[in-house]
C-alpha positions in Angstrom: 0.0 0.0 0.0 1.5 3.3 -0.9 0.9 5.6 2.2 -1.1 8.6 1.5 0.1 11.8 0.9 -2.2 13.6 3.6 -0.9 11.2 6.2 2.7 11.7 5.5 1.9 15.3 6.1 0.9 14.7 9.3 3.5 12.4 10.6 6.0 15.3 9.3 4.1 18.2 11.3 3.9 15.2 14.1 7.7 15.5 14.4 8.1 19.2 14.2 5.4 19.7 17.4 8.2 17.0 19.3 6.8 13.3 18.7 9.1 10.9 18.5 10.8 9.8 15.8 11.2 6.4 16.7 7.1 6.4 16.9 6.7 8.0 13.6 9.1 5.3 12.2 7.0 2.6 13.3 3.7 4.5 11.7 5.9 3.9 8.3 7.0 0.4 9.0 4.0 -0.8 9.8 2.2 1.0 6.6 4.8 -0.6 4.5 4.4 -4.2 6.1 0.4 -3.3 4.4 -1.9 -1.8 7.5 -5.0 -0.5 6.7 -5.5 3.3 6.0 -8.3 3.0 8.9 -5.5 1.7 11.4 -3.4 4.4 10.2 -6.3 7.2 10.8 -7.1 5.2 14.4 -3.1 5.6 15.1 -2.5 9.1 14.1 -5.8 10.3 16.1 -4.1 8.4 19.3 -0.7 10.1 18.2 -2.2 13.5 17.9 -4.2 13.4 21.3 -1.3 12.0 23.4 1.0 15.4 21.5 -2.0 17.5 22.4 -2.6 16.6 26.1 1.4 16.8 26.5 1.2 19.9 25.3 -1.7 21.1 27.3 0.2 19.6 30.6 3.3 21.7 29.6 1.3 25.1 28.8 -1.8 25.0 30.6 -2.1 26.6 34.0 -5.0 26.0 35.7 -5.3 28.8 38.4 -7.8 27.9 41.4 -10.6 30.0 40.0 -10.6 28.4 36.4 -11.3 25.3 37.6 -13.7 26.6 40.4 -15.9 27.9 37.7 -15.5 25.1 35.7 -16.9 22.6 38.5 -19.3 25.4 38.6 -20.9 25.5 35.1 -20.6 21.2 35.2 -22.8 20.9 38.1 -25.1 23.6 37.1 -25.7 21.7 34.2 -26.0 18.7 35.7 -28.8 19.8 38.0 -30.6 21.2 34.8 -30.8 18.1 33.5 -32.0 15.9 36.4 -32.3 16.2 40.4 -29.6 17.7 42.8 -29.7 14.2 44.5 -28.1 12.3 41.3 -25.6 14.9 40.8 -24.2 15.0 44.5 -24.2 10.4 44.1 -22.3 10.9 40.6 -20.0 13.6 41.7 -19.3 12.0 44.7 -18.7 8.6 42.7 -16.2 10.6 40.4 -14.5 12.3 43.1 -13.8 9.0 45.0 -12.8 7.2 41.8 -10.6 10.3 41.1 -8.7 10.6 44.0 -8.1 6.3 44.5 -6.7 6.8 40.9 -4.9 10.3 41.9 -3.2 8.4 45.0 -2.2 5.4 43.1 -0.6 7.4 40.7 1.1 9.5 43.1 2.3 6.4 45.2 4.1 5.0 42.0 5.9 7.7 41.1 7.1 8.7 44.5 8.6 4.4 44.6 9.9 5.5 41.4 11.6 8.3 42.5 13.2 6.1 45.0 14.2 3.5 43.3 16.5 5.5 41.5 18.0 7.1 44.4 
């Protein structure tokens, strides 16, 4: 399969915005071993949204009142659509999940940080 030309402009802006190359060179490998253009579209979707969320992470800054009023506006709208008492269980549900996940995440990197000490 001869990898399209749209897509080969997209791994090339991939690599300016900082992807990988190795990653990139896989994408190619794999298209010349005869992958589907649908597998290529599902892998440069994933490869965009992982180059989009690091770059959020690296230029986003949240202050305290951003996400205030954005908690705000999601419960607001969440009581519009049904009753105070679902939102409170499902918010509740997400926060515990959230912070179990938060703590985890937290725990392993603070072992990882000491296993390399």
């Amino acid at each position: 399969m001869v990898c399209p030309r749209f897509a080969l402009g997209l791994l090339a802006r991939a690599d300016r915005s900082g992807t990988r190359e190795a990653l990139i060179g896989d994408l190619l490998e794999e298209l010349a071993h005869g992958r589907s253009r649908w597998w290529l579209c599902h892998q440069l979707v994933g490869l965009y949204w992982s180059a989009f969320a690091a770059h959020a992470r690296h230029h986003a800054r949240l202050t305290p009142c951003a996400v205030a009023l954005a908690l705000s506006v999601v419960l607001l709208g969440g009581v519009s659509i049904t009753s105070a008492d679902n939102v409170l269980e499902a918010w509740l549900g997400f926060y515990l999940v959230a912070g179990t996940v938060s703590l985890f995440a937290h725990m392993m990197a603070r072992a990882q940080v000491d296993v390399r000490l």
